[in-house]
BALO-210560 format. One record per atom (N, C-alpha, C): residue number from 1; atom name; x, y, z. Coordinates in Angstrom, 1 decimal, always signed. Example, Ala and Ser with C-alpha at 12.3 -4.5 7.8 and 13.67 -1.06 7.14 Angstrom:
<sites>
SITE	k	a	c1	c2	c3
SITE	1	N	+13.2	-5.7	+7.8
SITE	1	CA	+12.3	-4.5	+7.8
SITE	1	C	+13.2	-3.3	+7.8
SITE	2	N	+12.8	-2.2	+7.1
SITE	2	CA	+13.7	-1.1	+7.1
SITE	2	C	+12.9	+0.0	+7.9
</sites>
This chain:
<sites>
SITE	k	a	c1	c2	c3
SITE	1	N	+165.2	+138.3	+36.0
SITE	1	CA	+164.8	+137.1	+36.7
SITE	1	C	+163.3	+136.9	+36.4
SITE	2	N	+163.3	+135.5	+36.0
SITE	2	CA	+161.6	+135.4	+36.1
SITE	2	C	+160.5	+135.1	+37.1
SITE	3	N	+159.2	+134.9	+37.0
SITE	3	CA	+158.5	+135.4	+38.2
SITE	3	C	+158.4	+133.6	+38.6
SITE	4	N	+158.9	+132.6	+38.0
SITE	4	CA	+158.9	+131.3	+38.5
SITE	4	C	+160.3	+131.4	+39.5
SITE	5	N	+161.6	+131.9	+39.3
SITE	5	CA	+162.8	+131.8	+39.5
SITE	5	C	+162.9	+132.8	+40.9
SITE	6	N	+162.1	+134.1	+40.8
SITE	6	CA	+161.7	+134.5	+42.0
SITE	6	C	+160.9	+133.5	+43.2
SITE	7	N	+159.8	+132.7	+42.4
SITE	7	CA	+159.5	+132.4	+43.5
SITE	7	C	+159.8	+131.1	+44.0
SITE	8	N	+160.7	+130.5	+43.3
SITE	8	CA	+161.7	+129.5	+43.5
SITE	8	C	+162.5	+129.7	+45.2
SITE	9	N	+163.4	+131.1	+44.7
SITE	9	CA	+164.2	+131.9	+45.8
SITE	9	C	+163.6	+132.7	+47.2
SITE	10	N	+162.5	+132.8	+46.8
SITE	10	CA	+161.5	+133.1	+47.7
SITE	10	C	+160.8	+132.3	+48.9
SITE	11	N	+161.2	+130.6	+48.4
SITE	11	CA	+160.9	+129.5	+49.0
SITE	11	C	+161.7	+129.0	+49.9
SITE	12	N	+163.3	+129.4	+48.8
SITE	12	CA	+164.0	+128.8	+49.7
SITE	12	C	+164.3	+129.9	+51.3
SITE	13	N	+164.1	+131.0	+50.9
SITE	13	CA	+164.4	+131.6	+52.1
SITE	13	C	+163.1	+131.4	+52.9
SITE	14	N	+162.4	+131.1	+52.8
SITE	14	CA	+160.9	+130.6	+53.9
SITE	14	C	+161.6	+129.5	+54.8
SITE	15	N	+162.0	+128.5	+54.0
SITE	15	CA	+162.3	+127.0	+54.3
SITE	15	C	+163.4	+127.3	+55.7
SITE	16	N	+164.5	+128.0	+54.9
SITE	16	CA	+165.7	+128.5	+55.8
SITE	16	C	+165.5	+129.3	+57.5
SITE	17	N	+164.5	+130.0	+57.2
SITE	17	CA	+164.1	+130.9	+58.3
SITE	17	C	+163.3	+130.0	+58.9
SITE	18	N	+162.3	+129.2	+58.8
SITE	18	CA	+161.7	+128.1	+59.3
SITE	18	C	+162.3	+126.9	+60.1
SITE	19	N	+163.4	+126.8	+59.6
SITE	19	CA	+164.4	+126.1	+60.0
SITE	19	C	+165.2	+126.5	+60.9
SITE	20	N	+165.6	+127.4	+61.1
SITE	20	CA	+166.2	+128.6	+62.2
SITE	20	C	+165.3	+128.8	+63.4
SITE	21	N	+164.1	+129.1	+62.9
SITE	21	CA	+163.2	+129.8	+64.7
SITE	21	C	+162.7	+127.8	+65.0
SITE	22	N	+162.4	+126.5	+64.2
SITE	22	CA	+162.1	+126.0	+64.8
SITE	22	C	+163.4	+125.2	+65.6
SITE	23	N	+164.6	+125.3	+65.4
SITE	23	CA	+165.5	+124.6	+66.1
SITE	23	C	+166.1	+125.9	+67.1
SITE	24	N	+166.3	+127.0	+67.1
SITE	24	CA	+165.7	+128.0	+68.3
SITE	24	C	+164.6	+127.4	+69.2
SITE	25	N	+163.3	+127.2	+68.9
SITE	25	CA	+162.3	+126.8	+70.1
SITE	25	C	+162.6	+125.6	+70.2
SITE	26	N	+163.0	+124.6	+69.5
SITE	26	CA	+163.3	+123.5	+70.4
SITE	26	C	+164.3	+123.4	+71.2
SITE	27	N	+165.5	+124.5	+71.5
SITE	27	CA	+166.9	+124.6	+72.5
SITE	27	C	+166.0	+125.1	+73.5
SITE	28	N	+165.1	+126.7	+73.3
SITE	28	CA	+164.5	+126.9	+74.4
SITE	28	C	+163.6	+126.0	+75.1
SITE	29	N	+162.8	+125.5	+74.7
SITE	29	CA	+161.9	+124.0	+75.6
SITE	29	C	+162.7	+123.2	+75.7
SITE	30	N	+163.9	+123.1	+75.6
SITE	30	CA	+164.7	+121.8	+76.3
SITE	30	C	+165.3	+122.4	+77.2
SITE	31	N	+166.0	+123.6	+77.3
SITE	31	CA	+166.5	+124.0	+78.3
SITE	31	C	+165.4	+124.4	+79.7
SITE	32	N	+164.3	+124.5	+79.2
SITE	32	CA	+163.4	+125.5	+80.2
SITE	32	C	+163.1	+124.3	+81.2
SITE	33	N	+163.1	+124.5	+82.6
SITE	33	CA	+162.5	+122.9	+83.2
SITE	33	C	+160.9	+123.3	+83.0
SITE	34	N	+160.5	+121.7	+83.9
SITE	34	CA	+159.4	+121.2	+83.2
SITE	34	C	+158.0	+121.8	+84.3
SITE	35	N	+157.2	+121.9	+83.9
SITE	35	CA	+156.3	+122.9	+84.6
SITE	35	C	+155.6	+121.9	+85.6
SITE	36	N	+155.4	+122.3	+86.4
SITE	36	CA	+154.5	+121.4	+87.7
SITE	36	C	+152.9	+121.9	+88.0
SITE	37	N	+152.0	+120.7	+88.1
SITE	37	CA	+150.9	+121.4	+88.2
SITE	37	C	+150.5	+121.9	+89.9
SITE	38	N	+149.4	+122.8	+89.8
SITE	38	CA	+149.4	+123.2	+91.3
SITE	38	C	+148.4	+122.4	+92.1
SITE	39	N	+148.7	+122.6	+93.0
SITE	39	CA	+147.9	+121.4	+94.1
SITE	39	C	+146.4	+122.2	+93.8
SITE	40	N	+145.5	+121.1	+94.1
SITE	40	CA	+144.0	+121.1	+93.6
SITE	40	C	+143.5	+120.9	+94.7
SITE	41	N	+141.9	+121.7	+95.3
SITE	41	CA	+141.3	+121.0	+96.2
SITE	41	C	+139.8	+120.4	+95.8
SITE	42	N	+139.2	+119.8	+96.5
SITE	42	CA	+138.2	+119.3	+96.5
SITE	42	C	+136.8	+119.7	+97.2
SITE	43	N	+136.0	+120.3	+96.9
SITE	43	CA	+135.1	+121.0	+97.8
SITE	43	C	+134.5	+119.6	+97.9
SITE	44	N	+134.0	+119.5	+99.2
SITE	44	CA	+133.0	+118.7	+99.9
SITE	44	C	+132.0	+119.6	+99.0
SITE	45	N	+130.0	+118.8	+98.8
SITE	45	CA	+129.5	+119.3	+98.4
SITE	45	C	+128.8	+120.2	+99.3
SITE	46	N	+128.5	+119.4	+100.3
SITE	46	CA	+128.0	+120.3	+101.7
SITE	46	C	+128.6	+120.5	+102.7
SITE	47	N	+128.3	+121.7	+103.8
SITE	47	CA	+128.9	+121.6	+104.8
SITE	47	C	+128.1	+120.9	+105.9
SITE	48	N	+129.3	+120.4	+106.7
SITE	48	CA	+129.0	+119.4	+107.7
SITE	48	C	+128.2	+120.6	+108.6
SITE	49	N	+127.1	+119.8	+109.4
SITE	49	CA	+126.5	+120.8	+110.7
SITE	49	C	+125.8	+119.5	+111.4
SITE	50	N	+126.7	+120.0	+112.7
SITE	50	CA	+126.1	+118.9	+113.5
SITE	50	C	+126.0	+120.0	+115.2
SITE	51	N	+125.5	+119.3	+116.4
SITE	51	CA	+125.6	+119.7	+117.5
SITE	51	C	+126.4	+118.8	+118.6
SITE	52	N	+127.4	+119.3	+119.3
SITE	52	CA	+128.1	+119.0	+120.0
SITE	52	C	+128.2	+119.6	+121.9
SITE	53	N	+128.4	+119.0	+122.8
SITE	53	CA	+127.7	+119.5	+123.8
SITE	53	C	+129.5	+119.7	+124.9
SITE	54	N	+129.8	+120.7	+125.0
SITE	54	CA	+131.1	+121.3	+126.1
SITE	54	C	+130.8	+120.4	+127.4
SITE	55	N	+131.8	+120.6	+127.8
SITE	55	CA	+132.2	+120.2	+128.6
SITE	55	C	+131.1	+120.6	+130.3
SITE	56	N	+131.1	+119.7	+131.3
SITE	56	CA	+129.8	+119.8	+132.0
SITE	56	C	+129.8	+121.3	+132.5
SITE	57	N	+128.9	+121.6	+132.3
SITE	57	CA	+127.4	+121.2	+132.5
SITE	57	C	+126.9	+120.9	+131.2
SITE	58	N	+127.4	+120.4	+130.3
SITE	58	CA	+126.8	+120.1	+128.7
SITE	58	C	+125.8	+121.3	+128.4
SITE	59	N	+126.5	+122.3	+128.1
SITE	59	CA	+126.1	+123.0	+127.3
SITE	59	C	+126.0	+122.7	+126.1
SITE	60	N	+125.5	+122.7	+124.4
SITE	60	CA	+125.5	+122.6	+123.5
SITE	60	C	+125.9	+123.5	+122.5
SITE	61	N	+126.3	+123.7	+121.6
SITE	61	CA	+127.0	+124.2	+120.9
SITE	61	C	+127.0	+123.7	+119.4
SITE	62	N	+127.2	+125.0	+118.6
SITE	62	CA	+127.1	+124.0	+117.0
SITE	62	C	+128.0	+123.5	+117.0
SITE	63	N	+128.5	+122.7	+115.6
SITE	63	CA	+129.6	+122.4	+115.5
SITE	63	C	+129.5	+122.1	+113.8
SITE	64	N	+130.2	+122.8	+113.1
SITE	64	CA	+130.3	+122.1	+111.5
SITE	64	C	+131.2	+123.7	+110.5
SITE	65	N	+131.1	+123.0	+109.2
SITE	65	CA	+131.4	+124.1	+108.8
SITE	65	C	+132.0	+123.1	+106.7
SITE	66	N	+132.5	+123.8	+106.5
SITE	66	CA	+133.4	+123.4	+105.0
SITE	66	C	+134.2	+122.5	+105.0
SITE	67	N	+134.5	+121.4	+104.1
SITE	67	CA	+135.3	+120.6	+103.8
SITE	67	C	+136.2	+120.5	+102.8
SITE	68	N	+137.6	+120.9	+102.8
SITE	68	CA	+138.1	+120.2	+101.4
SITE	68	C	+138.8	+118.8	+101.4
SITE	69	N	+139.4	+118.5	+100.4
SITE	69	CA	+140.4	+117.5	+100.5
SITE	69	C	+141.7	+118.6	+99.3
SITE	70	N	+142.6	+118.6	+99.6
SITE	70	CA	+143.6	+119.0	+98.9
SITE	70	C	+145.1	+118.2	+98.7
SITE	71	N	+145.0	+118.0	+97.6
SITE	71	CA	+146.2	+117.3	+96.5
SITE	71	C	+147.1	+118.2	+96.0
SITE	72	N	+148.3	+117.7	+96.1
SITE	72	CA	+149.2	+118.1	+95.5
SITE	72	C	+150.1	+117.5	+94.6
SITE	73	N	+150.1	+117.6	+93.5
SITE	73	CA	+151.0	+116.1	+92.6
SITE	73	C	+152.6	+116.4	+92.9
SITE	74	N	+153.3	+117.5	+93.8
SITE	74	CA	+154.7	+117.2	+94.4
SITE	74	C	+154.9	+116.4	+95.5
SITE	75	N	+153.6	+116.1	+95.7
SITE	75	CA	+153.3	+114.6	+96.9
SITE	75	C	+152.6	+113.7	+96.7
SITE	76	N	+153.0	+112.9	+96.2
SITE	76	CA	+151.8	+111.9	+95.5
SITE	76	C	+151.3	+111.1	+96.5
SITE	77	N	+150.1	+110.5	+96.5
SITE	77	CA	+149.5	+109.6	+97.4
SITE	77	C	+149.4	+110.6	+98.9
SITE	78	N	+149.3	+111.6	+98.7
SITE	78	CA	+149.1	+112.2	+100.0
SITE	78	C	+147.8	+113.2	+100.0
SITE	79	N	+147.0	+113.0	+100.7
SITE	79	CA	+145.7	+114.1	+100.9
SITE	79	C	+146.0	+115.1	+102.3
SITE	80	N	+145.5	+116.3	+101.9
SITE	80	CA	+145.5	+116.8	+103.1
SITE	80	C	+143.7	+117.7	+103.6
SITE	81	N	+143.5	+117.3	+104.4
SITE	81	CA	+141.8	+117.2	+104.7
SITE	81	C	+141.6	+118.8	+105.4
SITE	82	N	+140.8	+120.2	+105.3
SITE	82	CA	+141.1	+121.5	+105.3
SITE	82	C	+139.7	+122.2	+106.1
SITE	83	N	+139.5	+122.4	+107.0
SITE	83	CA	+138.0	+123.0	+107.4
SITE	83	C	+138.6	+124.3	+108.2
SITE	84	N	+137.3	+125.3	+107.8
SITE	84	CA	+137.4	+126.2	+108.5
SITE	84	C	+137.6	+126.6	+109.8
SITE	85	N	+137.1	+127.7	+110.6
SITE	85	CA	+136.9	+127.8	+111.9
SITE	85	C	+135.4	+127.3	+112.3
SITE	86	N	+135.3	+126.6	+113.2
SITE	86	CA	+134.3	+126.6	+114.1
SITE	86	C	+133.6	+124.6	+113.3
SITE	87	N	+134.4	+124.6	+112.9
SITE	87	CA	+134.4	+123.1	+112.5
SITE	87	C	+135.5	+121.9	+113.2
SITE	88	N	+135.1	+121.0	+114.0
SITE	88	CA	+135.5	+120.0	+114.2
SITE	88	C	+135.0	+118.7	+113.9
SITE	89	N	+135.9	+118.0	+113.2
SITE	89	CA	+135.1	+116.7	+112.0
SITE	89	C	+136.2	+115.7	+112.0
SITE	90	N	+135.5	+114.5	+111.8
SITE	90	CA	+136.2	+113.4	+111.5
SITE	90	C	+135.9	+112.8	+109.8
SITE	91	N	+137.1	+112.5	+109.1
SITE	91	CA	+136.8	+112.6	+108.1
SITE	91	C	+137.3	+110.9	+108.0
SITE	92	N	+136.5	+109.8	+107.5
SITE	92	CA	+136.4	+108.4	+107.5
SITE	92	C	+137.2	+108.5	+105.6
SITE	93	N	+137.8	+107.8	+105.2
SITE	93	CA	+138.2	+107.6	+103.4
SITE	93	C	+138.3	+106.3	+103.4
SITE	94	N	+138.6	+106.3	+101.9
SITE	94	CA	+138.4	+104.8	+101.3
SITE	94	C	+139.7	+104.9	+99.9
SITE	95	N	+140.8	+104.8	+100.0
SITE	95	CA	+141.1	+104.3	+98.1
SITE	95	C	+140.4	+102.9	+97.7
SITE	96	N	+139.7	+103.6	+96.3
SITE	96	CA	+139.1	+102.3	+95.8
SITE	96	C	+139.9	+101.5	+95.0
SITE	97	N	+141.1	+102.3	+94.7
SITE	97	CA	+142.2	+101.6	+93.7
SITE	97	C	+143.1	+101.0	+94.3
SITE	98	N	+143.7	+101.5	+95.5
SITE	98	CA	+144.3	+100.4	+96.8
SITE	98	C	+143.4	+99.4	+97.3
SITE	99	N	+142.3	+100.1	+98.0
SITE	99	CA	+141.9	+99.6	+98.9
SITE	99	C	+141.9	+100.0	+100.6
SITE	100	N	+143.1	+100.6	+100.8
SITE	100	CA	+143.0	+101.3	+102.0
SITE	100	C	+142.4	+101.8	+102.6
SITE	101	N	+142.1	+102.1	+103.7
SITE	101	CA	+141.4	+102.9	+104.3
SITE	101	C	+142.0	+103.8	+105.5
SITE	102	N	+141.2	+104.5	+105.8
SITE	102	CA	+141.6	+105.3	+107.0
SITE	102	C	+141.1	+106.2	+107.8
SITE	103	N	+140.9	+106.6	+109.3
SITE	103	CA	+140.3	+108.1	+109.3
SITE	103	C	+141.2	+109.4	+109.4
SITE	104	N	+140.5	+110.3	+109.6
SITE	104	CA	+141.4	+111.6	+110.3
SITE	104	C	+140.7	+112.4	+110.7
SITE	105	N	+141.0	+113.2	+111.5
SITE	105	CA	+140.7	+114.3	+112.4
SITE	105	C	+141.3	+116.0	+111.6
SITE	106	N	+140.3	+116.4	+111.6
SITE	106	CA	+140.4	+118.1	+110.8
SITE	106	C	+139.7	+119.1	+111.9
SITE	107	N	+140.0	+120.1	+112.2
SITE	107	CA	+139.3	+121.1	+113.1
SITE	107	C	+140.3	+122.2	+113.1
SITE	108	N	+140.5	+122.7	+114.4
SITE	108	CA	+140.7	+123.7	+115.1
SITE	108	C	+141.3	+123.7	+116.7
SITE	109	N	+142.4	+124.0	+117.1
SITE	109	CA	+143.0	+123.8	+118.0
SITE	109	C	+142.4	+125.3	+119.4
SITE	110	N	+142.4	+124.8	+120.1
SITE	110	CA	+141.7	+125.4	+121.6
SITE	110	C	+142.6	+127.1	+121.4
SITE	111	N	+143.6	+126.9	+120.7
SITE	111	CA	+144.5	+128.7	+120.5
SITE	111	C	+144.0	+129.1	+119.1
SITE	112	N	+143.0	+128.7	+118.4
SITE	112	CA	+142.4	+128.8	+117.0
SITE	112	C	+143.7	+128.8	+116.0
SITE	113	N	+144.3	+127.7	+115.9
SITE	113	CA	+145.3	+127.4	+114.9
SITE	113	C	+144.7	+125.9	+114.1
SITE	114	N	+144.9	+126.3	+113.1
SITE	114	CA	+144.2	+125.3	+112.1
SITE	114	C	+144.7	+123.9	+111.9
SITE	115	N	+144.0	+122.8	+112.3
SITE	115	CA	+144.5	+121.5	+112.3
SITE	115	C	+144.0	+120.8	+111.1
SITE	116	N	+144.8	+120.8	+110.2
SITE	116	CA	+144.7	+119.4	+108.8
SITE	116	C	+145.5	+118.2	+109.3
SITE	117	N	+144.7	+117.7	+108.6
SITE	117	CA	+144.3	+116.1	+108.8
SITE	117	C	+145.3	+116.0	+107.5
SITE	118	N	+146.0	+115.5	+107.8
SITE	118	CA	+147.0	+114.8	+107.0
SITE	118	C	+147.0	+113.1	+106.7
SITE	119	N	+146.8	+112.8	+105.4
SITE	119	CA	+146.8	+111.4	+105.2
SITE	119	C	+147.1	+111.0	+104.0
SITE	120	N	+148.2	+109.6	+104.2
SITE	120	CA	+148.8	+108.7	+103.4
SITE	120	C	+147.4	+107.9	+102.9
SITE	121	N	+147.4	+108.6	+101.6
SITE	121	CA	+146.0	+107.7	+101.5
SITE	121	C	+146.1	+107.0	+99.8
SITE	122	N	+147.5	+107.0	+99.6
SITE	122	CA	+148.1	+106.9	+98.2
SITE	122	C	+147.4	+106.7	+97.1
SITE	123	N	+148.1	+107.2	+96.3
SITE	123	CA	+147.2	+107.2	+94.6
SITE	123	C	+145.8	+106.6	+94.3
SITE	124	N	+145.1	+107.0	+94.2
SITE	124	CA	+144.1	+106.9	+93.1
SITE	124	C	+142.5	+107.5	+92.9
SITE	125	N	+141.6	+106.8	+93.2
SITE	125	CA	+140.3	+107.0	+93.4
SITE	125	C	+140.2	+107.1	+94.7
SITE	126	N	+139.4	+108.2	+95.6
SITE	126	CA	+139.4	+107.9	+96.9
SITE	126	C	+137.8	+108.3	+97.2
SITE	127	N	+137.3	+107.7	+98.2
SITE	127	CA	+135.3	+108.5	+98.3
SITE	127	C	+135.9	+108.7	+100.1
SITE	128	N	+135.3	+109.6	+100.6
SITE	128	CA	+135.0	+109.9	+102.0
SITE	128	C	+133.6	+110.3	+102.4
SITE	129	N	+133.6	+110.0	+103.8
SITE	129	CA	+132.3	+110.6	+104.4
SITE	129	C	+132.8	+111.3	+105.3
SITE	130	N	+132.0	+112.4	+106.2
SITE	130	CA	+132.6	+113.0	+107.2
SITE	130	C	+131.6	+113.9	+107.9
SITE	131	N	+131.4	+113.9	+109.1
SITE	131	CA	+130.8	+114.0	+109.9
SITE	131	C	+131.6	+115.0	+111.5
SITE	132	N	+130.6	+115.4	+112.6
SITE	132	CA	+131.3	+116.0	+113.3
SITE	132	C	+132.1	+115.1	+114.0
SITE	133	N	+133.1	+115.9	+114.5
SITE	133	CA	+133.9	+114.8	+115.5
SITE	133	C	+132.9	+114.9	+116.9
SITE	134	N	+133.5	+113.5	+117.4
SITE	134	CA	+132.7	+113.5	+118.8
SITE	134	C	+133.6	+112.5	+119.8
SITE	135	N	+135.1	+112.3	+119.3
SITE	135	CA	+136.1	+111.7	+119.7
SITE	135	C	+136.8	+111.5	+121.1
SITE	136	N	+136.4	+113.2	+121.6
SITE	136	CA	+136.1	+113.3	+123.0
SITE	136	C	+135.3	+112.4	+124.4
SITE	137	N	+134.4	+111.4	+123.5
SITE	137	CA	+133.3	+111.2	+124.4
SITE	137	C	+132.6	+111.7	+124.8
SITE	138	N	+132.2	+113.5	+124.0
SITE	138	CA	+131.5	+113.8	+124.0
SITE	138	C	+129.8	+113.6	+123.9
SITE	139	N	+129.1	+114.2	+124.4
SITE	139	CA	+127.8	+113.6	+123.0
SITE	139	C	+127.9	+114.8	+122.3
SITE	140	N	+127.2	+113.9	+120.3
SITE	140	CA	+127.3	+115.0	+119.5
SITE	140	C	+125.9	+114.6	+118.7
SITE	141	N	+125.6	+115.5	+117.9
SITE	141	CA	+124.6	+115.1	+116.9
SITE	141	C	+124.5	+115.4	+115.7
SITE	142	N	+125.0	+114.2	+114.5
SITE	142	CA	+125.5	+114.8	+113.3
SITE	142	C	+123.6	+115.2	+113.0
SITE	143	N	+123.8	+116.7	+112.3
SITE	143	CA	+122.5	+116.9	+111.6
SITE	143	C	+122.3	+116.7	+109.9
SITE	144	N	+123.6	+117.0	+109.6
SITE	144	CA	+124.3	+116.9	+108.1
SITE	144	C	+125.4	+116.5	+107.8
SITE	145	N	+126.1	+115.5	+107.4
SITE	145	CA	+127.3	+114.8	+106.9
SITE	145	C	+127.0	+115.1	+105.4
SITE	146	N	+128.3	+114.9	+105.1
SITE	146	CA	+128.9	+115.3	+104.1
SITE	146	C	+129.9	+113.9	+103.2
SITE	147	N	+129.9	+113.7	+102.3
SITE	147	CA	+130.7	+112.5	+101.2
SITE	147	C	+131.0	+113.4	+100.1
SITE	148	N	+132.6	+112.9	+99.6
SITE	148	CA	+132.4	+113.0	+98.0
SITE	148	C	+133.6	+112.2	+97.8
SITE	149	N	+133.9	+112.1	+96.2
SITE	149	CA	+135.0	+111.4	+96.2
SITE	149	C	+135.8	+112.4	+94.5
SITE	150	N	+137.2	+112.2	+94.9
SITE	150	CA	+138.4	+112.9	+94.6
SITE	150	C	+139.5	+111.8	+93.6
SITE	151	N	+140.4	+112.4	+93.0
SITE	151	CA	+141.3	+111.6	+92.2
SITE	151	C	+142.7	+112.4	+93.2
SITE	152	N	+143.5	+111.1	+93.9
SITE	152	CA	+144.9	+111.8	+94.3
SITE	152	C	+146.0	+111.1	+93.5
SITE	153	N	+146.8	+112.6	+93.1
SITE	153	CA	+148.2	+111.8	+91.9
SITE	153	C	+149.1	+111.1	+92.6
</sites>
């Protein structure tokens, strides 16, 4: 056999086996379902710190702490707003692509169980500001507010 005729036969078996693993991976990626991305959060850039005054005799007290916003594209158009302990905040938003608006309330409940702020704030571009809460009729004194703005799927 000559060294053209060898590599004639040489080609075809490349082509053949090429042909085999690529219609193999394409049964496997059709069978395999489809991958989901994982929910994303949003760090606020700063933390909120403001002063807030208890209940009489008005004592004072801090009040602030971390901000996220967290997305999840298995819920579209949904934010969920995340602060640590010892933060109670009102978080004001905007979609710039709706138009919507809204506020919510994020903190910490009196048995220290963690309260998110849940909001239909549907798809798109969204900016927020957020500050301490003072919803109570308390008096408060924001010293640092906090903005940023996020993409929700």
């Amino acid at each position: 056999m000559t060294v053209a005729a060898r590599s004639m036969r040489s080609r075809r078996h490349f082509v053949a086996a090429s042909g085999a693993i690529a219609a193999s991976v394409g049964i496997v990626l059709a069978a395999s379902p489809p991958a989901h991305a994982a929910p994303t959060d949003y760090q606020f850039p700063n933390p909120v710190v403001g002063i807030i005054a208890t209940a009489p005799p008005w004592y004072l007290a801090s009040n602030g702490g971390s901000v996220a916003a967290r997305t999840d594209p298995t819920s579209p158009g949904i934010t969920r707003f995340v602060t640590g302990a010892g933060c109670s905040c009102i978080v004001q938003w905007r979609n710039l692509t709706t138009g919507a608006t809204g506020v919510s309330e994020v903190g910490w409940a009196l048995d220290d169980r963690p309260l998110h702020g849940y909001a239909n704030t549907g798809s798109g571009m969204l900016v927020a500001s957020v500050w301490p809460d003072n919803s109570l009729g308390r008096p408060a004194i924001t010293i640092l507010p906090t903005a940023g703005s996020w993409t929700v799927p």
